[in-house]
C-alpha positions as CSV (number, residue, x, y, z in Angstrom):
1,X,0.0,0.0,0.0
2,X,1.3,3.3,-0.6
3,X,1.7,6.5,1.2
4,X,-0.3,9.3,1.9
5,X,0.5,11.7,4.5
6,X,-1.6,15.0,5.4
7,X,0.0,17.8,7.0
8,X,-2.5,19.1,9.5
9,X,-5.8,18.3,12.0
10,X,-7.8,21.4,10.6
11,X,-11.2,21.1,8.2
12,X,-8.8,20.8,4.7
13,X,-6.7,17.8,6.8
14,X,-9.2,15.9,8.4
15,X,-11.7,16.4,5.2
16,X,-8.8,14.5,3.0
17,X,-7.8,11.8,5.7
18,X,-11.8,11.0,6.0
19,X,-12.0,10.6,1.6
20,X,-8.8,8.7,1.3
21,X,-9.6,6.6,4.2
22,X,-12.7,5.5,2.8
23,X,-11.1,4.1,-0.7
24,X,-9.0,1.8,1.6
25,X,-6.5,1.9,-1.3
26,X,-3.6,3.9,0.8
27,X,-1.8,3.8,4.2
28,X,-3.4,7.4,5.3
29,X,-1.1,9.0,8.2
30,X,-2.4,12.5,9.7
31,X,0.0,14.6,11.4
32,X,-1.1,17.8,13.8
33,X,0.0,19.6,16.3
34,X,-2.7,19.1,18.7
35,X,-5.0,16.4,19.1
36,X,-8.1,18.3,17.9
37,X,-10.4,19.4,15.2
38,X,-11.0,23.3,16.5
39,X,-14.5,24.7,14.8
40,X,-13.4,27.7,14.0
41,X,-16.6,28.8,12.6
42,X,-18.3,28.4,16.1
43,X,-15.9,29.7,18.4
44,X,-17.2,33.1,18.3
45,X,-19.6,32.5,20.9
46,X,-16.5,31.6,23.3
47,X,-15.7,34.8,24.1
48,X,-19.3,35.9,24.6
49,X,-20.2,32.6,26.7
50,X,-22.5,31.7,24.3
51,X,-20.6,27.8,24.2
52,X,-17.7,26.5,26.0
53,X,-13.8,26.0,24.1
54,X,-15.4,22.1,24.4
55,X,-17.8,22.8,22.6
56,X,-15.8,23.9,19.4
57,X,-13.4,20.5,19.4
58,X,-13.6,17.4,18.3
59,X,-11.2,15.2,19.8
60,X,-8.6,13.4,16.7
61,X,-9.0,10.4,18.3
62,X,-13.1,10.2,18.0
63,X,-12.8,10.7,14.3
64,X,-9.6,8.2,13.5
65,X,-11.9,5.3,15.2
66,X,-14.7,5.7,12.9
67,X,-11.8,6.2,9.9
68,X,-8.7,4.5,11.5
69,X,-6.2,6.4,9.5
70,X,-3.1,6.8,11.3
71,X,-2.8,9.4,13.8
72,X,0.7,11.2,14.4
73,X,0.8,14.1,17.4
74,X,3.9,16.1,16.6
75,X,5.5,19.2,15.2
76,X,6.4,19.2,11.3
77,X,9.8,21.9,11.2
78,X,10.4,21.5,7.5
79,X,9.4,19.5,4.0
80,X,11.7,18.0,1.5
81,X,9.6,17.1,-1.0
82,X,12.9,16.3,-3.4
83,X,13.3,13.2,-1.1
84,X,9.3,12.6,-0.3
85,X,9.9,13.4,3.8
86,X,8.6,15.1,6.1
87,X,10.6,16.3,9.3
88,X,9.1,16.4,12.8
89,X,10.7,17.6,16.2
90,X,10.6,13.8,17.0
91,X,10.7,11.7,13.8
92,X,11.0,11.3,9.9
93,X,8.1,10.6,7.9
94,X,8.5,9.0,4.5
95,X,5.3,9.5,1.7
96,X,4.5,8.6,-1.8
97,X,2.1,11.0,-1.6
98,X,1.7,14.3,0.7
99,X,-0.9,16.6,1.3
100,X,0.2,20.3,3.0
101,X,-3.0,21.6,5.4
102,X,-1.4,23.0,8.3
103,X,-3.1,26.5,7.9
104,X,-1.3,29.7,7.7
105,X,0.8,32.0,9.8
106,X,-0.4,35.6,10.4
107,X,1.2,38.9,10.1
108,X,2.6,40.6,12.5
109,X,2.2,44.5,12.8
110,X,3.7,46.3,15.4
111,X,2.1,46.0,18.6
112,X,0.4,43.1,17.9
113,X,0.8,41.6,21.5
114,X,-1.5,44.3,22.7
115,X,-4.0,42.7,20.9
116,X,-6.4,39.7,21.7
117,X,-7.8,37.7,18.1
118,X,-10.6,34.7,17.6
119,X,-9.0,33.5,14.6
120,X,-4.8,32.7,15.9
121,X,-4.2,29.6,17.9
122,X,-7.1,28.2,19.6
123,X,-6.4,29.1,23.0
124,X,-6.5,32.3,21.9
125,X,-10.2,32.6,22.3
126,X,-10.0,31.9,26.1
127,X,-7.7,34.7,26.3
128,X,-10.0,36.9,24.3
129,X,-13.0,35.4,26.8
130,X,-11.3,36.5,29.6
131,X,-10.3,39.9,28.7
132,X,-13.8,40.6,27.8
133,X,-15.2,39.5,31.1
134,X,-12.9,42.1,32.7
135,X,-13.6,45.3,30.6
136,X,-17.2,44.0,31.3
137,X,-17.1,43.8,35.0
138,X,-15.8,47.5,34.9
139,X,-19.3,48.3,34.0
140,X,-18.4,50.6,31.3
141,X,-15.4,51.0,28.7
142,X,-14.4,51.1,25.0
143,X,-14.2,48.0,22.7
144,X,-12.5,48.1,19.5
145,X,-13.0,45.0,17.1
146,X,-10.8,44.7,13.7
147,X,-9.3,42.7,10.9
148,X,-6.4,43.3,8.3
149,X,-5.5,41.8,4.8
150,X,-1.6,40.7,3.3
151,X,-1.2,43.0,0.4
152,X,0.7,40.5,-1.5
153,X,-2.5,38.2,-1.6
154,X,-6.2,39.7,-1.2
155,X,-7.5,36.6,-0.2
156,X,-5.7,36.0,2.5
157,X,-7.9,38.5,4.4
158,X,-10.3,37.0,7.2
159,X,-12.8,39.4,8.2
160,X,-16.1,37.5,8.6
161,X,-16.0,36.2,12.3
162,X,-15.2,40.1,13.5
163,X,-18.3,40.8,12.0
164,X,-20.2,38.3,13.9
165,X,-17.8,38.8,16.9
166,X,-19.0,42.5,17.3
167,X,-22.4,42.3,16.8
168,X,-22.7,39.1,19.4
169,X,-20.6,41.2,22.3
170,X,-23.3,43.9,21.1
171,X,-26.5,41.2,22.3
172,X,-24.8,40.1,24.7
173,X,-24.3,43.4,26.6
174,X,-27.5,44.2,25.8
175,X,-28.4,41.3,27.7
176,X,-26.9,42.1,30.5
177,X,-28.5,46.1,30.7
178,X,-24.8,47.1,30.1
179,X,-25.4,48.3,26.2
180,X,-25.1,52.2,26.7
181,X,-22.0,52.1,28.9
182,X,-19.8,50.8,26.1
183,X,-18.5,52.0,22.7
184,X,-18.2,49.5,20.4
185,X,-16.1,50.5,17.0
186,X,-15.1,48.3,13.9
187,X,-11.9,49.5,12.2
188,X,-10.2,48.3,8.9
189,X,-7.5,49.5,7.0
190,X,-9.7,49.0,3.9
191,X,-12.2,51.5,2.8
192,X,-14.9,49.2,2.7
193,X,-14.0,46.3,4.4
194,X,-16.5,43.3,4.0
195,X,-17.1,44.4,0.5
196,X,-16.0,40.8,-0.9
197,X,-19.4,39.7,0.8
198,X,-21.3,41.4,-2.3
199,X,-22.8,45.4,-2.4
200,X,-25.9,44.4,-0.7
201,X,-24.6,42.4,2.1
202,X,-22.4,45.5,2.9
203,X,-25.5,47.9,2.4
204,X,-27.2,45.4,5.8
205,X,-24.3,45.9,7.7
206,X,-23.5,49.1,7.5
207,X,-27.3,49.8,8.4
208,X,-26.7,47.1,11.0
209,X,-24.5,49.3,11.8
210,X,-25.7,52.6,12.7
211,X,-29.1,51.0,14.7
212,X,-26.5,49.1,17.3
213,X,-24.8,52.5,17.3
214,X,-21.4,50.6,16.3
215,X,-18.9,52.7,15.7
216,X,-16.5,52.8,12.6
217,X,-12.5,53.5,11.4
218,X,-12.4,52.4,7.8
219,X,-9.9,53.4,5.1
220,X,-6.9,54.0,7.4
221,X,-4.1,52.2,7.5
222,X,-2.9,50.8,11.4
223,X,0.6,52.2,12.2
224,X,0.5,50.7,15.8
225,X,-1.0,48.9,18.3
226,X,-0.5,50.1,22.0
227,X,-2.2,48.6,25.0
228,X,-4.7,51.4,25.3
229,X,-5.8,51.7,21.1
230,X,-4.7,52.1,17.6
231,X,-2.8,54.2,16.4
232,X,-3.8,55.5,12.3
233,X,-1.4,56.4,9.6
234,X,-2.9,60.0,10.3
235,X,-1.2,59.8,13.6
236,X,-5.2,60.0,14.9
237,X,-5.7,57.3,17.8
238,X,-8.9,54.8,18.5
239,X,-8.7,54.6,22.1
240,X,-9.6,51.2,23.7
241,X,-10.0,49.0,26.7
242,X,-10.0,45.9,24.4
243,X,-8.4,45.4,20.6
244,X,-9.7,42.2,19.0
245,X,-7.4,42.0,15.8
246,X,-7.2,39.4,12.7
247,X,-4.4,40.1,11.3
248,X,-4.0,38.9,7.8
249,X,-2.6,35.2,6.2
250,X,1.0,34.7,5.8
251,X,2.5,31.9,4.5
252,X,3.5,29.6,7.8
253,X,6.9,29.6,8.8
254,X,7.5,26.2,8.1
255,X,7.4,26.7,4.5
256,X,10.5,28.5,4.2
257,X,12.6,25.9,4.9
258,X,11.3,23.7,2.8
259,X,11.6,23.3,-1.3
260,X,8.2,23.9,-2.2
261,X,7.3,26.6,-4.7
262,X,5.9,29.6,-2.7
263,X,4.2,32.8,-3.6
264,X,5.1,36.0,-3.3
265,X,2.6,35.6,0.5
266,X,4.4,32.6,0.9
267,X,1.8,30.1,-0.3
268,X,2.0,27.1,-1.6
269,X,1.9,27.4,-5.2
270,X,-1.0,24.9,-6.8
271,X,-2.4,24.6,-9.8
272,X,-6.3,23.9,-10.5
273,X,-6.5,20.5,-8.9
274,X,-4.0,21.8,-5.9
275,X,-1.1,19.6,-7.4
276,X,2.2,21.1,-7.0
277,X,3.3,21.5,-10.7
278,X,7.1,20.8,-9.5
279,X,5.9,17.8,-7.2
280,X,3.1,16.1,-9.1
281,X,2.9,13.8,-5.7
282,X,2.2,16.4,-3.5
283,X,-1.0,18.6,-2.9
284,X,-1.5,21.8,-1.0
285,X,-5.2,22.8,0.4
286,X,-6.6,25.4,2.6
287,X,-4.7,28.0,3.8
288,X,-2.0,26.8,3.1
289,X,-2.2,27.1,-0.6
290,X,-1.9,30.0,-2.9
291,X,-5.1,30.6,-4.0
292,X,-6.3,31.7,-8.0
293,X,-9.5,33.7,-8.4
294,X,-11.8,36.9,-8.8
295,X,-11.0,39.9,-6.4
296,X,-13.4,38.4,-4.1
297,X,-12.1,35.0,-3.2
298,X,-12.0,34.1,-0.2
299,X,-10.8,31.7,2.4
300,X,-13.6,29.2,3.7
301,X,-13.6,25.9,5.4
302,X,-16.2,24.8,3.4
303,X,-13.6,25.5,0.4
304,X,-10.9,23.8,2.1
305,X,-12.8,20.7,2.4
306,X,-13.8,20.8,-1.1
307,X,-10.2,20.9,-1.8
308,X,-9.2,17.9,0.7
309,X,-12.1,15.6,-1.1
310,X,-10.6,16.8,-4.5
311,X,-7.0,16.0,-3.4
312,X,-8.4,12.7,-2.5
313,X,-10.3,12.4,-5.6
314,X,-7.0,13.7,-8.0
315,X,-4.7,10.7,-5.9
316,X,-6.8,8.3,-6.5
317,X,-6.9,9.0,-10.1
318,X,-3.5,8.8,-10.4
319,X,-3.2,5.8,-9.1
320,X,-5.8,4.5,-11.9
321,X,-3.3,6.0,-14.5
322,X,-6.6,8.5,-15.6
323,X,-6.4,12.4,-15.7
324,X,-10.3,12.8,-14.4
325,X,-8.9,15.4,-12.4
326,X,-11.4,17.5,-10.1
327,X,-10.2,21.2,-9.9
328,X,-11.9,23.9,-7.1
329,X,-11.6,26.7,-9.0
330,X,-15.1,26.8,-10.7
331,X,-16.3,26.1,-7.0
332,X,-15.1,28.8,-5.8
333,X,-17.9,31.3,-3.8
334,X,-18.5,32.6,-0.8
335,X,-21.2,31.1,1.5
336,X,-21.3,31.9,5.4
337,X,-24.3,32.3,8.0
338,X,-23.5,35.9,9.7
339,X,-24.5,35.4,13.2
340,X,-25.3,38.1,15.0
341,X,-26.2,36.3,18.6
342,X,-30.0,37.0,18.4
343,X,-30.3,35.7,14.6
344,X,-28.3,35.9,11.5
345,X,-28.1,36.2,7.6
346,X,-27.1,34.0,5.0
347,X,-24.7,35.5,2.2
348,X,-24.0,33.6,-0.8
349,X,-21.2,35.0,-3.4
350,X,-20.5,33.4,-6.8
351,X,-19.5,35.2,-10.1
352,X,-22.9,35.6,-11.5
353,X,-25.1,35.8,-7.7
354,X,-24.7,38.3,-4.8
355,X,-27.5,36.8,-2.0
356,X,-27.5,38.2,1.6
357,X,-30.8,36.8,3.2
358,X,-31.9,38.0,7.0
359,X,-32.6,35.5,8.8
360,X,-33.9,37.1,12.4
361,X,-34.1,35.1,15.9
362,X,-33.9,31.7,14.0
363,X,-30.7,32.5,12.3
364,X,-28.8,32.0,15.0
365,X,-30.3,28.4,15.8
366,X,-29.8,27.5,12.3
367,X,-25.6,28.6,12.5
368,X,-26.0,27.0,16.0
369,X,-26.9,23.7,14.7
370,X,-24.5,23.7,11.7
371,X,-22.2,23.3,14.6
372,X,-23.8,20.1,15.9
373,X,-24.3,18.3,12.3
374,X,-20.7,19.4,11.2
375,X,-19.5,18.0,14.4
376,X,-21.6,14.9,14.0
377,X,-20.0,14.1,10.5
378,X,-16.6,14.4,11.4
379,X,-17.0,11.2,14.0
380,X,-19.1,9.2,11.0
381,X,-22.4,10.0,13.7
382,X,-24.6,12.0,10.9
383,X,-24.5,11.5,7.4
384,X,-22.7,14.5,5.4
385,X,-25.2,15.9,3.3
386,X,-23.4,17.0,-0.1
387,X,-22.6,20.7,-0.4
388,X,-22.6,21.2,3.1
């Protein structure tokens, strides 16, 4: 049996060790860092109590016994693709086949460590939880919630959960009686930042907007963080109690060591059916890969699974000796639930459609269980329904 090795325990990862696992055609190893899936998509209501950190992970483990793919808890430091290995802190790996889905780094502006984020390192969120609960137990303060792109690579710009993130801490204060002590402002370096999302999605929120009284900085760009605001290219300061910041994707760290071809962002370069053109046996998804598309593209797990079960797919085929390749650029859209803690909206991007649907009270349940079912298919407990 030959071997396939994927690089990372994310959606793209786990998405590609479930497919190949399946075929029972390959010896399937999965390598993370940690011994979870984290739901990113869900872990906005970890700050705001909504759910616990439990309840965004699903534990390796659980999902390797209903696909018993191999399961390998360590560090990869670099990739040699010119000799099919993979280096780890505690081991060599040898592959016929690879797959790179360990994610991205993120960029690092100055000041950064005075800032808090919901989409860095999973922990993260917990510190982000706490930090909230303290500016809120001062009974009054300033909030400021923002995201940032990599100018080498407009996709690689996540924006969506500081959207929801704002508008849940706005419900939840409201909750609490605590609204009107607290100035809540949304800053981006863009001048109209969520504009990917389609004009009329962007039309909601910015009337969204002005009815929570949510303040907003676009169209500068961020000099500086210090530990009591932002600081503009204007010199002109958003003062704060609390920064929540997403920086933009970089290309990780560990990719600079290795001989794969990287773009100028320091992706993986792919090419339609995210084969490496250099290294025909080796296959870059998610964030990890350099992605090719419209202006609006942008980075989605539901995308990066669509690339693990094409990377599956593509493998497979090659093995046959056929070319009936599946490529993700012609899938490529945008399709999120916004929630906003007491409901939500659905916005649905593609070339020719531009969709933003509210979906008030019930939204929220809806977004809530996605959570549940996606949860459910990763341990084989709910069937996946396709397209989902």
């Amino acid at each position: 049996m030959k071997k396939v090795i994927i690089l990372g325990g994310g959606f793209a990862g786990v998405q590609t060790a479930i497919a190949l696992q399946k075929s029972n055609q390959f010896e399937v190893t999965l390598v993370s860092d940690r011994d979870y899936l984290f739901m990113y998509p869900i872990s906005i209501w970890i700050p705001v109590r909504t759910n616990t950190f439990e309840d965004a992970k699903v534990a390796l483990a659980k999902i390797q016994r209903k696909y018993p793919f191999n399961l390998v808890i360590d560090k990869v430091t670099r990739i040699q693709a010119s000799n099919n290995q993979v280096i780890c802190a505690t081991q060599v790996l040898s592959y016929d086949y690879l797959v790179v889905a360990f994610g991205a780094d993120k960029m690092q502006p100055k000041g950064i460590d005075n800032t808090f984020t919901i989409c860095g390192k999973p922990q993260q969120t917990l510190e982000l939880r706490d930090k909230l609960d303290s500016v809120i137990q001062q009974g009054t303060g300033k909030i400021a919630i923002g995201f940032g792109g990599n100018p080498k690579d407009k996709s690689a710009v996540r924006g969506g959960p500081a959207f929801e993130l704002i508008f849940n801490i706005h419900h939840s204060l409201k909750k609490k009686g605590l609204r009107d002590n607290f100035e809540l402002t949304m800053f981006a370096p863009m001048e109209e930042p969520g504009a990917r999302m389609g004009k009329g999605a962007m039309k909601a929120i910015h009337t969204l907007f002005a009815q929570q009284n949510i303040q907003k900085r676009f169209g500068k760009k961020i000099t500086e963080f210090v530990e009591d605001g932002v600081i503009f290219e204007d010199e002109s300061k958003l003062e704060a109690d609390l920064i929540m910041f997403i920086a933009g994707a970089t290309g990780s760290a560990i990719l600079k060591d290795s001989d794969l071809p990287l773009s100028e962002a320091g992706f993986v370069k792919i090419n339609n059916y995210n084969q490496v053109a250099e290294f025909p046996n080796v296959f870059a998804i998610g964030d990890a890969a350099a992605y090719e598309g419209p202006d609006w593209t942008a980075r989605q797990g539901h995308i990066a699974e669509l690339m693990g079960r094409n990377a599956a797919h593509n493998i497979l085929q090659i093995e046959k000796g056929t070319s009936n390749f599946k490529g993700y650029q012609e899938h490529l859209n945008i399709l999120c639930i916004m929630d906003m803690g007491n409901g939500a909206a659905f916005v649905y991007r593609t070339n020719k459609k531009e969709i933003m649907i509210p979906m008030p009270v019930f939204g929220h349940w809806v977004k809530q269980a996605w959570g549940i079912y996606s949860k459910m298919t990763k341990v084989g407990k709910f069937p996946r329904i396709p397209g989902m």
